[in-house]
Backbone and ligand atoms as CSV (ligand in chain L), in Angstrom:
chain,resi,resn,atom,element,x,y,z
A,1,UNK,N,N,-14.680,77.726,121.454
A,1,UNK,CA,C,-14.462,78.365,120.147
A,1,UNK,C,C,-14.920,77.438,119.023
A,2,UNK,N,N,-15.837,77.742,118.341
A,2,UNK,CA,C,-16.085,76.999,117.007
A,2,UNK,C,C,-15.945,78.330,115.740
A,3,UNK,N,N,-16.254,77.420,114.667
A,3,UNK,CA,C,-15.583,78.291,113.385
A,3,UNK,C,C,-16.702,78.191,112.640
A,4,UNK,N,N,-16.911,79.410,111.112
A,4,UNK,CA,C,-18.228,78.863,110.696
A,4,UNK,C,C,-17.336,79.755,109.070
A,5,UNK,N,N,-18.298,79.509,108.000
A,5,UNK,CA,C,-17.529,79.961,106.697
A,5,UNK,C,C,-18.742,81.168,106.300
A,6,UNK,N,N,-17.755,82.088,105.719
A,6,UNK,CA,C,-18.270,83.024,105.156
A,6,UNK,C,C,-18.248,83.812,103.629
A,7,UNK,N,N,-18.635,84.466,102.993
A,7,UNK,CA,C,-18.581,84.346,101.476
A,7,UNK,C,C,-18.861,86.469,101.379
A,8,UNK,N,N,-18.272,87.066,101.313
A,8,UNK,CA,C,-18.607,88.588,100.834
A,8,UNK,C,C,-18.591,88.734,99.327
A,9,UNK,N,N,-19.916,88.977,98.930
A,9,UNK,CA,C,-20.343,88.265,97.592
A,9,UNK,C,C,-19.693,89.759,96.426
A,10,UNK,N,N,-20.356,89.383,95.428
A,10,UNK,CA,C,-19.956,89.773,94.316
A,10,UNK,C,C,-20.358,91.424,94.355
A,11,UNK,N,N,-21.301,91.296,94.804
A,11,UNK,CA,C,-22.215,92.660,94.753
A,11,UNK,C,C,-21.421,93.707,95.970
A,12,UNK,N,N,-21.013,93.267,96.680
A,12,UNK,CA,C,-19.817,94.142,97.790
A,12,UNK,C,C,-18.309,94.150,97.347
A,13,UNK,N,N,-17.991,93.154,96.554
A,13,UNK,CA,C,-16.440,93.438,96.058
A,13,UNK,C,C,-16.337,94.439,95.220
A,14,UNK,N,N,-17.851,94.075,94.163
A,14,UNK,CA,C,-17.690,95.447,92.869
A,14,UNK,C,C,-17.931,97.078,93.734
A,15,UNK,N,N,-18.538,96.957,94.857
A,15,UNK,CA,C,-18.624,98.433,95.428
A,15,UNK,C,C,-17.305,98.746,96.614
A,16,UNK,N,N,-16.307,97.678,96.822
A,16,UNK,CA,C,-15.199,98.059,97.296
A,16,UNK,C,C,-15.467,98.099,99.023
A,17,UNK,N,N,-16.464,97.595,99.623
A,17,UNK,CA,C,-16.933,97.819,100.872
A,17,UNK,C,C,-16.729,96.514,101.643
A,18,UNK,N,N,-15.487,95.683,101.254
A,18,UNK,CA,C,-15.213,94.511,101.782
A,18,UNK,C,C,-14.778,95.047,102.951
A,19,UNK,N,N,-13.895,95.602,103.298
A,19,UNK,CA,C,-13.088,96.280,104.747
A,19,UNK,C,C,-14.748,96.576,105.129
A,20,UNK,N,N,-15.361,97.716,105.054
A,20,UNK,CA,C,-16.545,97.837,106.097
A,20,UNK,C,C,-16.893,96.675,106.532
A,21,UNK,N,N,-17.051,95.644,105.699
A,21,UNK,CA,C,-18.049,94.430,106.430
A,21,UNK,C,C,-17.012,93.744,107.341
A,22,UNK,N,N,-15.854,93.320,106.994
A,22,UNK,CA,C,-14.251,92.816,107.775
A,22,UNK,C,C,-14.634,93.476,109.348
A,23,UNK,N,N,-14.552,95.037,109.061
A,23,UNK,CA,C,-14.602,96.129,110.133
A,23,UNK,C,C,-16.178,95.297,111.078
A,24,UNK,N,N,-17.197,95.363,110.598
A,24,UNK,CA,C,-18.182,94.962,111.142
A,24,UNK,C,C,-18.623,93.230,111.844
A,25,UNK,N,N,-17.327,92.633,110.887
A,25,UNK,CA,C,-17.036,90.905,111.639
A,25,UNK,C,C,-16.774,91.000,112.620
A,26,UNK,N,N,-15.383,92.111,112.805
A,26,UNK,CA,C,-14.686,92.202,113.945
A,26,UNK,C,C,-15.024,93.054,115.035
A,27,UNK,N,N,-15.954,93.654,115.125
A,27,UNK,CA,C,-16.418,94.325,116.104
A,27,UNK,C,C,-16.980,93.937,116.858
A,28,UNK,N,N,-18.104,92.321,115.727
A,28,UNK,CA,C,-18.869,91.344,116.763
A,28,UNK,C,C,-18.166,90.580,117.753
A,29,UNK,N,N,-16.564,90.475,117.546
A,29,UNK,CA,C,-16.063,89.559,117.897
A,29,UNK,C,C,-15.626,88.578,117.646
A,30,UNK,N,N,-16.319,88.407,116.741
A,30,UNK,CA,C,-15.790,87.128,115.263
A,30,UNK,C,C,-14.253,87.427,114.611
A,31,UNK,N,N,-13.223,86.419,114.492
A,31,UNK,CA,C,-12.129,86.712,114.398
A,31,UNK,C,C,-11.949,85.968,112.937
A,32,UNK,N,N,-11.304,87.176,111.697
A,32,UNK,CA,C,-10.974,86.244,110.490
A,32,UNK,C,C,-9.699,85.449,110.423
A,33,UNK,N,N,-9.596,84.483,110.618
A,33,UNK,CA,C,-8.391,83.335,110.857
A,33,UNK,C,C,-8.030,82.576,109.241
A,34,UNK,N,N,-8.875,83.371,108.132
A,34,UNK,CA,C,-8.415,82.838,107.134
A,34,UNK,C,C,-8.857,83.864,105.987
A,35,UNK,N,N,-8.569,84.146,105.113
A,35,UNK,CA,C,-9.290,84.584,103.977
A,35,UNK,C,C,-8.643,85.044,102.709
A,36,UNK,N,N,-9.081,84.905,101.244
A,36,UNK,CA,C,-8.843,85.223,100.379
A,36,UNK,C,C,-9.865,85.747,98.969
A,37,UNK,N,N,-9.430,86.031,98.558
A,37,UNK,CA,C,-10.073,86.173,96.837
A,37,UNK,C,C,-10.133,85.605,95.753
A,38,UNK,N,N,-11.340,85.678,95.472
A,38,UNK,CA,C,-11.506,84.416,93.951
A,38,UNK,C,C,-12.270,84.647,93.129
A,39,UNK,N,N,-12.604,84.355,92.366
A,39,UNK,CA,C,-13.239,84.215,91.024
A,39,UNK,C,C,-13.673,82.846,91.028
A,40,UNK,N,N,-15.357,82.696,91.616
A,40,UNK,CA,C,-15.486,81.149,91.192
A,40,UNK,C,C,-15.759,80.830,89.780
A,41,UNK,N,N,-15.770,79.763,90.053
A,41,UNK,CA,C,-15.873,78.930,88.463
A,41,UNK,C,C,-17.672,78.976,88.590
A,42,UNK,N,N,-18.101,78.449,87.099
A,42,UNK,CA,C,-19.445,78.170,87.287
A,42,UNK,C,C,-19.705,77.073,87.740
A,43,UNK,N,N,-18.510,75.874,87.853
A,43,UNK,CA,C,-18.929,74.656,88.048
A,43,UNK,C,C,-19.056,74.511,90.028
A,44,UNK,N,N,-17.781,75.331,90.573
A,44,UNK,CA,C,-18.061,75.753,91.888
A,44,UNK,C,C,-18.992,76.064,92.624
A,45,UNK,N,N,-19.463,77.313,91.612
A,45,UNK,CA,C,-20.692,78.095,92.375
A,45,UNK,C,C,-21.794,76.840,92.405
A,46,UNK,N,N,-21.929,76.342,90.983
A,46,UNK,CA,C,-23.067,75.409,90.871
A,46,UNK,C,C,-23.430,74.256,91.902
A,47,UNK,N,N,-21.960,74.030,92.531
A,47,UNK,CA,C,-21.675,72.639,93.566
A,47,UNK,C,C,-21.669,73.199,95.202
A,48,UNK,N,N,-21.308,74.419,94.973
A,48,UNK,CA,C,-21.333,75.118,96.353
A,48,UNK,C,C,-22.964,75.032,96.538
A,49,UNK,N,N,-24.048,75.670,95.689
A,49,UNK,CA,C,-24.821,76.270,96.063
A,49,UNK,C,C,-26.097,75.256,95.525
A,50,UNK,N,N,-25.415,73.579,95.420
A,50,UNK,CA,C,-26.548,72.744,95.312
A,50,UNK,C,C,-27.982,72.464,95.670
A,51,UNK,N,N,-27.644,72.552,97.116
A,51,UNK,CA,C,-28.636,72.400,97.707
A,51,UNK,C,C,-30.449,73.570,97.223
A,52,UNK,N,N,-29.930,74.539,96.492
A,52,UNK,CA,C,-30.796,75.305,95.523
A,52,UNK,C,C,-30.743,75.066,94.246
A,53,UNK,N,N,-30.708,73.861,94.086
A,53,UNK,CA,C,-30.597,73.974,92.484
A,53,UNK,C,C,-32.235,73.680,91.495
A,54,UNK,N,N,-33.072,73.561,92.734
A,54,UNK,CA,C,-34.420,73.190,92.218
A,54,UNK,C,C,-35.266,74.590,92.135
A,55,UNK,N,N,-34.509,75.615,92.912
A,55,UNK,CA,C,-35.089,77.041,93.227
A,55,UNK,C,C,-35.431,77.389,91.638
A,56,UNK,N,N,-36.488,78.316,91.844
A,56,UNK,CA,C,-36.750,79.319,90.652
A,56,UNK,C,C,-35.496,80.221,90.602
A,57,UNK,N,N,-34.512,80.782,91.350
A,57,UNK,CA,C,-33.538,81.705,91.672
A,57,UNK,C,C,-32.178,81.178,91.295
A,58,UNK,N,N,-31.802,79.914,91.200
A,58,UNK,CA,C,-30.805,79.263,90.809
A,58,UNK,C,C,-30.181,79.811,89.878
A,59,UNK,N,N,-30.358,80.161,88.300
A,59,UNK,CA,C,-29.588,80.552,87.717
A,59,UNK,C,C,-29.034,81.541,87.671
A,60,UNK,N,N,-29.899,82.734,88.110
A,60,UNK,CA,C,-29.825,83.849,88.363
A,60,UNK,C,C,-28.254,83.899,89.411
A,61,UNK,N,N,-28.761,83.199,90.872
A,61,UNK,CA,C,-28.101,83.388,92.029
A,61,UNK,C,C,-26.324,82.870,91.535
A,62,UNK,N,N,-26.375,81.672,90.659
A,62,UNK,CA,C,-24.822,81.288,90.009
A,62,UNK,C,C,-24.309,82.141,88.967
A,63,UNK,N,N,-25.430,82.757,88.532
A,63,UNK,CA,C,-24.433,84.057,87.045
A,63,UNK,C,C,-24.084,85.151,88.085
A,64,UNK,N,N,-25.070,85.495,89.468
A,64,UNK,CA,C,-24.798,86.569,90.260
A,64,UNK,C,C,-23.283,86.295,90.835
A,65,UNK,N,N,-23.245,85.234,91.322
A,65,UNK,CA,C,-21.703,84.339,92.114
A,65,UNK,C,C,-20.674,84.443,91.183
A,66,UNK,N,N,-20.520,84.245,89.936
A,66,UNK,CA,C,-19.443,84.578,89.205
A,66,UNK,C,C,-19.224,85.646,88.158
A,67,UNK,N,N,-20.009,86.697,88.838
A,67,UNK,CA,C,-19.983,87.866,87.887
A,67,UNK,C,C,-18.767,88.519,88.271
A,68,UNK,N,N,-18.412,88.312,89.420
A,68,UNK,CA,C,-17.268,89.479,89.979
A,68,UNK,C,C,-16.354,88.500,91.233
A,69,UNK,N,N,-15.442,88.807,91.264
A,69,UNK,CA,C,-14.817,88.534,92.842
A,69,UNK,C,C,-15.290,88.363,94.104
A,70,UNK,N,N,-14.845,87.478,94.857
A,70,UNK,CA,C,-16.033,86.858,95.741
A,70,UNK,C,C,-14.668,87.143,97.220
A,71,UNK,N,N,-15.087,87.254,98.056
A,71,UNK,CA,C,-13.943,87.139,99.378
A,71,UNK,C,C,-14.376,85.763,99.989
A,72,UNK,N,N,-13.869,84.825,100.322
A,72,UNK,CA,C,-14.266,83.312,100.950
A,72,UNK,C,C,-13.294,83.431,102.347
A,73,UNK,N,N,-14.053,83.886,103.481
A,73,UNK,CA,C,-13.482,83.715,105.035
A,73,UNK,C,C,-13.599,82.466,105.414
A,74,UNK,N,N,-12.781,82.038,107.079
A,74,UNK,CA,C,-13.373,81.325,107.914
A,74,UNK,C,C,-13.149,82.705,109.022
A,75,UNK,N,N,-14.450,82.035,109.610
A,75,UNK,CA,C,-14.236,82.793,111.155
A,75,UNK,C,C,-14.482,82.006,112.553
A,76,UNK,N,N,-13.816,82.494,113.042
A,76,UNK,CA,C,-13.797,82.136,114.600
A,76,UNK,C,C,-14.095,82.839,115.570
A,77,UNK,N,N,-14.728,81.838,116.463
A,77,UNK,CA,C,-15.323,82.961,117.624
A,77,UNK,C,C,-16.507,82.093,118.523
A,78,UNK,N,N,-16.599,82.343,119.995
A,78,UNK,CA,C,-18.008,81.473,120.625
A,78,UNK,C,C,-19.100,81.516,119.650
A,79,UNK,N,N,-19.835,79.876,119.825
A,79,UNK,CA,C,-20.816,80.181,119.049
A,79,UNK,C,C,-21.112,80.559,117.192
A,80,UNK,N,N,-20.073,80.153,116.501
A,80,UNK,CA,C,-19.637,81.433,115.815
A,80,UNK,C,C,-20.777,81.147,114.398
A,81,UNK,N,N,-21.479,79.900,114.270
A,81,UNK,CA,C,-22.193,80.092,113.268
A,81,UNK,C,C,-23.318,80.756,113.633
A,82,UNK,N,N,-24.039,80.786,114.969
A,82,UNK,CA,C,-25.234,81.479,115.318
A,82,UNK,C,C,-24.654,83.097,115.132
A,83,UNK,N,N,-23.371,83.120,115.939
A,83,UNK,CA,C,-22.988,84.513,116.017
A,83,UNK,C,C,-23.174,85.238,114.812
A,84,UNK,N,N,-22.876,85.082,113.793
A,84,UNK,CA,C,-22.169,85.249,112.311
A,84,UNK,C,C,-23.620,85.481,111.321
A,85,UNK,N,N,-24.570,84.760,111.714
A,85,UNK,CA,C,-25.986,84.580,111.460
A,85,UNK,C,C,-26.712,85.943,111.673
A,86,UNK,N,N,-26.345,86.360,112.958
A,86,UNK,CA,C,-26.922,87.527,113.610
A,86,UNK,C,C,-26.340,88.705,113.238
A,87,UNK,N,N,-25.005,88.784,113.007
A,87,UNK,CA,C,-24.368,89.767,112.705
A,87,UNK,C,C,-24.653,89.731,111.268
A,88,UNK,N,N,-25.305,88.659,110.147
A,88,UNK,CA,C,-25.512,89.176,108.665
A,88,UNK,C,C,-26.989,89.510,108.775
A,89,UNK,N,N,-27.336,89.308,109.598
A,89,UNK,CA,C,-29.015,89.828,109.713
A,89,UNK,C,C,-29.811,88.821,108.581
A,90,UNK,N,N,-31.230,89.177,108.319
A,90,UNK,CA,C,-32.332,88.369,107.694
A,90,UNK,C,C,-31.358,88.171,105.728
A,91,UNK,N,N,-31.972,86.949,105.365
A,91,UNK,CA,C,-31.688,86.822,103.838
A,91,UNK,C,C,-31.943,87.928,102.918
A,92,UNK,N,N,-33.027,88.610,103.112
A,92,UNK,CA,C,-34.035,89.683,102.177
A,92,UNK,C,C,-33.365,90.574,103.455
A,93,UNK,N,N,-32.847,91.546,102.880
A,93,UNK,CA,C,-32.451,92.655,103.613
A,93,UNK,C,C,-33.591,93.804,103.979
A,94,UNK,N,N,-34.779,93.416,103.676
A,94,UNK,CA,C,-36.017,94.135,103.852
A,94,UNK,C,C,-36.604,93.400,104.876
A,95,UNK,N,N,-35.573,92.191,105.659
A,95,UNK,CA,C,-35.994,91.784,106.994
A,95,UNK,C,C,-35.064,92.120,107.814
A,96,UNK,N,N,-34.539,92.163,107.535
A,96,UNK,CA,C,-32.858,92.579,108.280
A,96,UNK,C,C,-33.129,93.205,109.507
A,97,UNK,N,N,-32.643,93.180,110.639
A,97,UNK,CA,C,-32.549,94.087,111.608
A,97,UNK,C,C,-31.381,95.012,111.467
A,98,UNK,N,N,-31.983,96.323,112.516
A,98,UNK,CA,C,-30.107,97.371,112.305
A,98,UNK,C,C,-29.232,97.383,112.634
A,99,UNK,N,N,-28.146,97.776,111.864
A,99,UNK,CA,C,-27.093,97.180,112.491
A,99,UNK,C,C,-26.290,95.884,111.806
A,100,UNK,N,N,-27.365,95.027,111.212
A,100,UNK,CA,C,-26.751,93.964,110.573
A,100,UNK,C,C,-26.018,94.384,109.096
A,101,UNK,N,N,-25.327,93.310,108.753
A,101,UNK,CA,C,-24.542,93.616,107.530
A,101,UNK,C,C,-25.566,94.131,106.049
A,102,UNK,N,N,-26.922,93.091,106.449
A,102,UNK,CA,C,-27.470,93.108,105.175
A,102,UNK,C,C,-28.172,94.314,105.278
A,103,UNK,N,N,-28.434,94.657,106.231
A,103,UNK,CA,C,-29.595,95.973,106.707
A,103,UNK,C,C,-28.791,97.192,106.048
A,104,UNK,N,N,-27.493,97.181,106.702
A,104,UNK,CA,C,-26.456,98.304,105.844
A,104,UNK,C,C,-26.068,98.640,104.287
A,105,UNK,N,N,-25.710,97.196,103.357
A,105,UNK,CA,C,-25.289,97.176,102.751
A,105,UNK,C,C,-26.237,96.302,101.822
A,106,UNK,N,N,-27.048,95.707,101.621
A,106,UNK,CA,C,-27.479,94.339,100.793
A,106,UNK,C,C,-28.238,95.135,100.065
A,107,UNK,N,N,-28.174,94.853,98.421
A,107,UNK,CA,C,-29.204,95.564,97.724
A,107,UNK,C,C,-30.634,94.749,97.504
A,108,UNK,N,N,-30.772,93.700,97.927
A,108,UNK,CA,C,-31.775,92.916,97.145
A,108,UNK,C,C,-31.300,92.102,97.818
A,109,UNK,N,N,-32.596,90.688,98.211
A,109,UNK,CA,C,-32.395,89.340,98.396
A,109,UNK,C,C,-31.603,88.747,97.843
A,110,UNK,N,N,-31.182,88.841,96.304
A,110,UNK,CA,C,-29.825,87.905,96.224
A,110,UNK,C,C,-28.587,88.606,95.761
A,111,UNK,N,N,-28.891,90.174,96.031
A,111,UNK,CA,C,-27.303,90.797,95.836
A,111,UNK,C,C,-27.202,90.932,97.791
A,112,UNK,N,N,-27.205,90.084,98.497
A,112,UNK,CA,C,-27.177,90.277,99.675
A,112,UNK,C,C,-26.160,90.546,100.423
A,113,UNK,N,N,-24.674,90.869,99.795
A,113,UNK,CA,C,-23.759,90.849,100.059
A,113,UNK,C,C,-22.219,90.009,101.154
A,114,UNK,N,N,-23.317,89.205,101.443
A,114,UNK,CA,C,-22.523,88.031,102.462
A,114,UNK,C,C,-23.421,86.612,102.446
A,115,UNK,N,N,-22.645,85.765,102.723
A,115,UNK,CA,C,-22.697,84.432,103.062
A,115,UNK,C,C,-22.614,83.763,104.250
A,116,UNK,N,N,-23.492,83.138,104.919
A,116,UNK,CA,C,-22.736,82.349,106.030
A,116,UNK,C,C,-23.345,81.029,106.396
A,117,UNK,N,N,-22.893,80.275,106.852
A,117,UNK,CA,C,-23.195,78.805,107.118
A,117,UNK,C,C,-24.426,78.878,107.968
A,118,UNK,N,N,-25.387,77.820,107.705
A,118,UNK,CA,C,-26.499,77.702,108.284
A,118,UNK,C,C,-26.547,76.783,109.437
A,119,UNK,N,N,-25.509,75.978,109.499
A,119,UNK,CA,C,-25.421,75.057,110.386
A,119,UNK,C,C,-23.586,74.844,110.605
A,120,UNK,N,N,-23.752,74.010,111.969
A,120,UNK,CA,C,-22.095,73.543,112.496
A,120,UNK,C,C,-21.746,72.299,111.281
A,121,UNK,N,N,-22.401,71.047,111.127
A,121,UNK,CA,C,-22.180,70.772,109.590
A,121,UNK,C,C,-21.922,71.587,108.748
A,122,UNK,N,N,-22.488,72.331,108.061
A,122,UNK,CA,C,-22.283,72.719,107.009
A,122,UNK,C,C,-20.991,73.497,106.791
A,123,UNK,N,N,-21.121,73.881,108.243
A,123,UNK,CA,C,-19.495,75.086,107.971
A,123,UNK,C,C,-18.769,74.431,107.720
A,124,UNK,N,N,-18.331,73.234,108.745
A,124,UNK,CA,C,-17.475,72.207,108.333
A,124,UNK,C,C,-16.831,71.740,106.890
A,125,UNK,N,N,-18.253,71.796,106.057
A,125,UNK,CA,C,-18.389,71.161,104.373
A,125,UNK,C,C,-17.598,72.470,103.822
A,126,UNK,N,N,-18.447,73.384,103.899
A,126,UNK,CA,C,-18.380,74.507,103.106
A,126,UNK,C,C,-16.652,75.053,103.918
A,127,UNK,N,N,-15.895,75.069,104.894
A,127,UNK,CA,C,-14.640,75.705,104.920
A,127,UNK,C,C,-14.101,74.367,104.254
A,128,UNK,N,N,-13.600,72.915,104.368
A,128,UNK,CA,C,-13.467,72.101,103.741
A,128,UNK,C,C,-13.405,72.544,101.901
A,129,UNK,N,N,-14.416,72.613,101.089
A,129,UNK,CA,C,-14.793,72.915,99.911
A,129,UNK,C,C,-13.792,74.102,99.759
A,130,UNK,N,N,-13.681,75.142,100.106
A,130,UNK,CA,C,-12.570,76.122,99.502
A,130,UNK,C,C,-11.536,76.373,100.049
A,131,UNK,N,N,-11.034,75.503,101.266
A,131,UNK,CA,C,-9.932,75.787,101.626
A,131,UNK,C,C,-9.133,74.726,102.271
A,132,UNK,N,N,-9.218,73.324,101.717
A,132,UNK,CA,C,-9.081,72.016,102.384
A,132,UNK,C,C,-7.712,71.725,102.180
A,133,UNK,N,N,-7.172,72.178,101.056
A,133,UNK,CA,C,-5.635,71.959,100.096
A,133,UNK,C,C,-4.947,72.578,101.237
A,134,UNK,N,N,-5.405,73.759,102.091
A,134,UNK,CA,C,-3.965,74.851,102.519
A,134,UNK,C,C,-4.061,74.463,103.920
L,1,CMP,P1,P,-27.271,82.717,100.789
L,1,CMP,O1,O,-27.389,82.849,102.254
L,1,CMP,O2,O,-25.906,82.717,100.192
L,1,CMP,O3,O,-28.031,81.380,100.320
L,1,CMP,C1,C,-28.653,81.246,99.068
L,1,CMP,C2,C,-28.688,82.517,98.278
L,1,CMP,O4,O,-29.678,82.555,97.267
L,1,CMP,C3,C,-29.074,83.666,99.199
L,1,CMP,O5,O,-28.079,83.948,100.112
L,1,CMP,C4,C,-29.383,84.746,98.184
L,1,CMP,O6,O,-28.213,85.332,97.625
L,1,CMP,C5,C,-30.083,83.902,97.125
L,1,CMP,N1,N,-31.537,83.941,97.301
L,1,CMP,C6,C,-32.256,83.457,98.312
L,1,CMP,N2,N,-33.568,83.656,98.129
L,1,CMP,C7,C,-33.679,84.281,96.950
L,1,CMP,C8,C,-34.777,84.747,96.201
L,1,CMP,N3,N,-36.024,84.627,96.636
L,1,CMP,N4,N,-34.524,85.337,95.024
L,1,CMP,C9,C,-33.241,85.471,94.578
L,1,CMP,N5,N,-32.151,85.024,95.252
L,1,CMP,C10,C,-32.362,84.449,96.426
């Protein structure tokens, strides 16, 4: 069992379709063992999502992150950052395979509606970063 972090972005809270995607974690098998609601800060989003901060998309992608309510999971499950990967399908939901979260639901490359760790590091960082206090 490994764990990996997940983010159901702004663009799925304002359309109320958080349960569908929950519904669609859990079907893969992926188990939510943590989760809540937030409102990031700009200084958050900005530190969460460093590693883009040289992107042409950057500002855009941090006014997109704190426009609305964000859901911040961990999940668990074999495998679970590859798993979790597959089940959100391609970044640009115009790569997406069917079936995946983004293929269903993502309006656009960066209203993509979910988040997930790219690596077993990173999940580590990134569940750490929003949920290290509890
Ligand atoms: P995510 O997996 O959270 O990692 C970085 C985010 O930046 C990505 O999902 C999208 O929301 C956004 N993003 C990536 N590529 C682009 C792009 N070409 N244009 C706009 N936003 C992007």
């Amino acid at each position: 069992m490994s764990k990996t972090f997940s983010i159901i972005k702004p663009d799925a809270t304002k359309r109320n379709i958080t349960g569908s995607i929950n519904s669609i974690i859990e079907k893969s098998g992926l188990r939510i063992i943590a989760q809540k609601r937030i409102k990031l800060s700009k200084i958050q989003a900005e530190e969460f999502y460093s590693v883009h901060k040289d992107k042409p998309f950057f500002n855009e992608l941090i006014n997109f992150m704190i426009s609305e309510p964000v859901i911040v999971q961990v999940l668990s499950g074999i495998d679970a950052v590859e798993k979790y990967r597959k089940v959100m399908g391609a970044t640009n939901p115009e790569n997406a395979e069917e079936g995946t979260i983004r293929k269903l639901f993502a309006l656009n490359v960066q209203e993509n509606s979910v988040h997930g760790s790219d690596s077993i590091d990173n999940a580590r960082n990134e569940i750490d970063f929003f949920f290290k206090s509890e």
